[in-house]
C-alpha positions, 0 to 999 in steps of 0.5 A: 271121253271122246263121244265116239268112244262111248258104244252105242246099240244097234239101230231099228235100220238096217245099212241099206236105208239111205239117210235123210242127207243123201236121200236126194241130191242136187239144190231143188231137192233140198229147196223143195223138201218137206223132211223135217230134219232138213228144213231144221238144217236149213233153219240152221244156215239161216239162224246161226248167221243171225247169231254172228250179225248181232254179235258183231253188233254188240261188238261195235257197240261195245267197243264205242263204249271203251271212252266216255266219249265218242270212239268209232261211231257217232251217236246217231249210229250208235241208236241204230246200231243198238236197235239193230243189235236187238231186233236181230238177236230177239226176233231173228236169233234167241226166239226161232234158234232151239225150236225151230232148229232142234225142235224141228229136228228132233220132235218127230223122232223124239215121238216115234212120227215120220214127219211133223203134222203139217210138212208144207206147212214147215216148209213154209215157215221156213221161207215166211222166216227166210223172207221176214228176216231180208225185209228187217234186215233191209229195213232196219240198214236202209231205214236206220230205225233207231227205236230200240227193240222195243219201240216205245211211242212216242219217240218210235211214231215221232222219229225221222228213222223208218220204223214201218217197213221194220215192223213190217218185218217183224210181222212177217216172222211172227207169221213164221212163228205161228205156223211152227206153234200149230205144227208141233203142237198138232204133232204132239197130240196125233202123231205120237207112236203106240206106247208114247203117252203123256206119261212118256213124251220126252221132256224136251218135248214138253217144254216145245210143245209148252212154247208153242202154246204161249208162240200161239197165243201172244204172237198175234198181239204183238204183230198187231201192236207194232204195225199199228206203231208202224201206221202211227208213225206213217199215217198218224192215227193217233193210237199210241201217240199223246200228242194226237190223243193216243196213250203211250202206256196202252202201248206198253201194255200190249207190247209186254202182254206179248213180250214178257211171255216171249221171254219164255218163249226163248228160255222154255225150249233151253230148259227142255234141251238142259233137262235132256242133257242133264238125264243123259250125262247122270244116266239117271232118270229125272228125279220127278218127270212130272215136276218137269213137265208140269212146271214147263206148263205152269211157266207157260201160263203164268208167263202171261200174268206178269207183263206189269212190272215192266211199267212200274214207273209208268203210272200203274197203281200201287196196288197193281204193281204189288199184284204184277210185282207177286206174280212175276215172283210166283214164275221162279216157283216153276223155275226152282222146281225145274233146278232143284229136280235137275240137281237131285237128278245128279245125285248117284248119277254116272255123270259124264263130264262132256261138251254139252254137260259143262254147258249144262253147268254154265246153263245153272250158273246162269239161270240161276244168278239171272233169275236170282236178279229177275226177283230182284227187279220184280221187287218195285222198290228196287226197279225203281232204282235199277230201271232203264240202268245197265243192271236191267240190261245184264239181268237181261242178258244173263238170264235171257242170252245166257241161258238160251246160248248155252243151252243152244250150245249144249243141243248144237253139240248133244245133237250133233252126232244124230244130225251129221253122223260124225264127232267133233273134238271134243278137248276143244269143245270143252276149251271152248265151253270155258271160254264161252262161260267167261267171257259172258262172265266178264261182258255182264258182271261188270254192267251189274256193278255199273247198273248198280251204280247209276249208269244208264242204258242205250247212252251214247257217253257215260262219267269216266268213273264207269270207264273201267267197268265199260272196258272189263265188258268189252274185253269180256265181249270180245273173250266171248266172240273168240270163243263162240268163233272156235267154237264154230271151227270146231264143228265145221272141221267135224262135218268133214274130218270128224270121226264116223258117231255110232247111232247111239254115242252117249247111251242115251234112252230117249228115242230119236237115238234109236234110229241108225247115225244118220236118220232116214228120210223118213225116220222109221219104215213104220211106226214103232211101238214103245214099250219103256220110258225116255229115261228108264236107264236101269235097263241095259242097252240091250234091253232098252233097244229090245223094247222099242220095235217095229209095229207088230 
């Protein structure tokens, strides 16, 4: 069914209230704004470009490896290219794309406020962002690091490569990251309308709220980690670098103290938009709210116990990768109660197969298989077979860039009509979704099978016997690029030729869907008051608009 078909309910607004895009007009009003939908468009313009660079980067990489030989680069280029590929899809996409674009978006209208707590602050994090990424992006072209995303010592404070301006960069988008974990999490706790208690804060709220926690805590770790790699490799302090008395492992330690938890930090927030979704299309409320949102918190926390078994063959004691090894294991609890809560929700749902449902789908297929994998190479027995192998690099990815694009996909086409006002087509949005879903299928299997088989990451050359595996990836790639770039079309042409959303299109309970289509500048002329939950679908539209008023 076409998203403009399904009616929705008479927003709080009336026709006269201008929306949030036509509120102003000319560049310095969108430049200077403090509204959080526009700044969470304008994360969007940035975000999205960055998407496009690191595929293009696992495109030429991909292709260099169709011949065990050299194909079209040479392996210095080669180094450069993948360290690109990773810093830009970690650091500049996979980490900001959900919160800072649909968070932004969507939490101040998912709580009933006008705005975030701090919107300078907002509008700063953008431009810190903004700034960050030119500086990496200049850095990482000009300087060639060639490190991989990680930049282990004692290569990364050895190297010819300019590796000081690159962290300095990523310093920099940390600072960003920071700012926006304070603002939705003051927002979460102050801002929320008369009616919204804990009890009733969207889940998607839960699981942003969640990440900022962990953004919070880790970030400034890892920024101080990787400057002092970069004054290593500039000044030789001797911290991290053996040969001057510096111990590489501490390296390590802090690094995935930080990163081991950053890894939630991307798949929290498309947890949150999978439970959104998934109670949408069953018009269902959640089997157990509370087994949802709890197990974002528990995700949260007990991501910060597990950074060990990235070191298992590092030199830790037995017993500490046993006790790493139990705790990594104990996060696919928390995550099991989330599927296991999602599938249960389904049952004797009206489930409705749109665009961001079969993504919900690719989504379960993904996370599940991907974690499935994470308690594999969790199992120090097994890592040390699979370790720096092309079996990390596609858990990795399955898990980390599956999970997080389609369920970026998911939000990018479930918002959609709130954000523009207007529907997409949504025969190609299905098209494309199953495009998307084979083509990761057909890029990441492949590299489990030669993981699996000895074939070690980041080599410029490989045994012809993994050839016919390399050339499945890169035709999975490119599958994969196709269906990302129509995906893209599709959306353009619906912002301009797109049918006019009704305010509500999906019938959906959660809150920011009882504004008109497109928002006001301010969301709500003064705060409602609430008096049903986010999910209460055994109540007719009708009622459930009635119960969501302005304050009396």
């Amino acid at each position: 069914m076409m998203a403009h078909e399904i009616e929705g309910t008479a927003p709080l607004h009336g026709a006269h209230d201008a929306d949030y895009l036509r509120a102003g007009s000319g560049v310095r009003s969108w430049l200077l704004t403090t509204d959080h939908k526009r700044i969470g468009l304008m994360f969007y313009a940035l975000i999205v470009p960055m998407l496009m660079l690191g595929g293009a980067f696992a495109l030429v990489l991909r292709t260099e490896l169709l011949t065990p030989g050299p194909t079209v680069i040479s392996a210095a280029t080669y180094n450069r290219m993948f360290t690109l590929h990773g810093v830009v899809m970690v650091w500049l996409f996979m980490i900001p794309s959900i919160p800072n674009i649909f968070g932004n978006f969507a939490l101040p209208l998912m709580i009933g406020a006008k705005d975030l707590a701090f919107p300078r602050l907002n509008l700063a994090s953008l431009y810190v962002y903004a700034f960050g990424a030119v500086i990496t992006l200049a850095a990482t072209i000009a300087g060639g690091a060639d490190t991989g995303w990680t930049f282990y010592p004692p290569y990364s404070t050895t190297t010819p490569a300019g590796v000081l301006p690159v962290v300095i960069g990523i310093f920099i988008l940390g600072a960003s990251s920071i700012m926006t974990a304070v603002n939705f999490i003051a927002t979460t706790h102050t801002m929320r309308a008369r009616g919204i208690g804990w009890g009733r804060v969207p889940l998607f709220v839960w699981a942003i709220y969640s990440t900022s926690i962990i953004m919070l805590l880790a970030t400034p770790v890892l920024g101080l980690t990787i400057l002092l790699v970069g004054l290593d490799h500039i000044y030789h302090f001797g911290v991290f670098d053996p040969t001057l008395g510096g111990d590489p492992v501490l390296f390590q330690h802090l690094f995935w103290f930080y990163s081991h938890p950053a890894v939630y930090i991307m798949v929290l927030p498309a947890l949150g938009v999978i439970s959104e979704v998934v109670c949408t299309f069953a018009q269902r409320q959640p089997a157990s709210y509370w087994a949802i949102a709890l197990s974002s918190l528990g995700i949260a926390f007990i991501g910060f116990t597990g950074w060990g078994h990235h070191m298992f063959v590092a030199g830790i004691s037995e017993l500490d990768a046993g006790i790493f090894g139990a705790l990594s294991m104990f996060v696919a609890i928390f995550s099991a109660i989330k599927v296991f809560t999602w599938v249960a929700t389904l049952h004797k749902g009206a489930i409705q197969f749109n665009t961001p449902m079969l993504y919900f789908f690719w989504f379960l297929f993904l996370f599940v298989f991907g974690g499935m994998t994470g308690v594999a190479v969790a199992t120090q027995s097994l890592d040390v077979h699979w370790h720096d192998t092309y079996f990390v690099v596609a858990h990795f990815h399955f898990i980390m860039v599956g999970g997080t694009l389609t369920a970026f996909l998911a939000a990018a086409h479930y918002w959609f009509p709130k954000m523009f006002g207007r529907t997409y087509s949504e025969s190609m949005g299905l098209l494309t979704s199953f495009g998307v879903f084979l083509g990761f299928i057909l890029t990441f299997l492949p590299q489990f099978l030669a993981g699996n088989a000895g074939m070690p990451r980041r080599y410029y050359s490989y045994p012809e016997q993994y050839q016919w595996l390399n050339v499945l990836s890169t035709g999975g790639a490119f599958l994969l690029t196709g269906a990302l770039l129509l995906t893209l079309v599709n959306l353009l042409i619906a912002l301009r030729w797109g049918p006019r959303a009704t305010a509500n299109p999906w019938r959906s309970r959660s809150y920011e869907w009882m504004t008109p289509p497109i928002p006001p500048e301010h969301n709500f002329p003064v705060t409602p008051v609430v008096d049903r939950g986010p999910y209460d679908y055994h109540l007719t539209d009708e009622e459930a608009h009635a119960r969501v008023s302005p304050a009396r």
